[in-house]
C-alpha positions, 0 to 999 in steps of 0.5 A, spaced: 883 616 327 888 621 330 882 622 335 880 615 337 887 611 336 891 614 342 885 611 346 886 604 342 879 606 338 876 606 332 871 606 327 869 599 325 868 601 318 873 606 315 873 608 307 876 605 303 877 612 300 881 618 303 879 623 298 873 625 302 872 629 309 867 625 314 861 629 311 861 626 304 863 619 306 856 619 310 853 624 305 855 617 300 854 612 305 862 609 306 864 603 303 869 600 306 873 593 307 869 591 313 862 593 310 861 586 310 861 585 317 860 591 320 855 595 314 856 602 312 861 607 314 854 611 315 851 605 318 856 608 326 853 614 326 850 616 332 849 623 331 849 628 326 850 636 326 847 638 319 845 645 315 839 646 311 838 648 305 834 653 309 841 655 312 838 652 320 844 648 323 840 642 326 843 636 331 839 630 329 839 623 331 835 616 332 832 619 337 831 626 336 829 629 329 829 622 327 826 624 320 833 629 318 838 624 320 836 619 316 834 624 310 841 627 311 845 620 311 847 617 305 842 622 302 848 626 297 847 632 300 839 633 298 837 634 304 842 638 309 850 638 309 854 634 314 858 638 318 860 634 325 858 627 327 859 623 332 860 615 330 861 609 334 867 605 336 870 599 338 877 596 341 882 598 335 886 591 333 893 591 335 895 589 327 891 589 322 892 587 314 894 592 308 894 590 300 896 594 296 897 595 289 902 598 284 898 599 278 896 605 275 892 604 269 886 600 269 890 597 263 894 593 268 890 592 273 889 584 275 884 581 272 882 578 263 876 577 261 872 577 268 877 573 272 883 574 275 891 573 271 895 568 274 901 571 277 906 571 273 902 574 267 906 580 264 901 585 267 901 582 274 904 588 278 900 587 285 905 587 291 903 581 297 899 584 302 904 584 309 901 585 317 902 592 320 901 595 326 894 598 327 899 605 328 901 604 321 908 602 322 911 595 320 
């Protein structure tokens, strides 16, 4: 995001986990929350740099060693490790939607038995969902 952002780019999937480096987020594939628009995190990928088990590090995409890159991609590190990428953007929008939640414990999250609490439940602690810019200032 730092790279493509300035350029008013991004990807059109982004993680909805920030604990990984880009190499595990295609290693596991990348969920997030347009993947139900746009696929995988790992579905925008252009081209990979991987690094065998044999210790070779090979450039790999569609069209050039086909069979790596789609062995490596979403294949947990089985095949090769991931350690550049090259992934498709689109134009960054000028806000985007963020929810968040204050829970911390699984205890409070918001749902009973299958479905979701009513607010006003003693253990709904979610805060509204608010528009920010896409720089994520307010």
């Amino acid at each position: 995001m730092a790279g493509t952002l300035p350029y008013g780019r991004t990807p059109p999937v982004l993680t909805d986990y920030l604990g990984a480096g880009v190499g595990g987020v295609l290693s596991a594939g990348g969920l997030g929350g347009a993947t139900h628009r746009h696929g995988l995190v790992a579905d925008q990928v252009l081209e990979l740099e991987a690094v065998t088990g044999a210790g070779e590090h090979r450039c790999c995409s569609p069209g050039r060693d086909a069979a790596l890159f789609h062995a490596v991609l979403a294949g947990l590190g089985q095949c090769a490790v991931i350690v550049g990428a090259t992934l498709r953007v689109v134009p960054a929008p000028g806000r985007v939607r963020r929810h968040f939640s204050t829970t911390t414990s699984p205890a409070t999250w918001p749902t009973s038995g299958g479905r979701p609490r009513k607010r006003g439940s003693p253990t709904w602690r979610a805060r509204s969902a608010r528009w920010v810019t896409a720089a994520g200032g307010t």
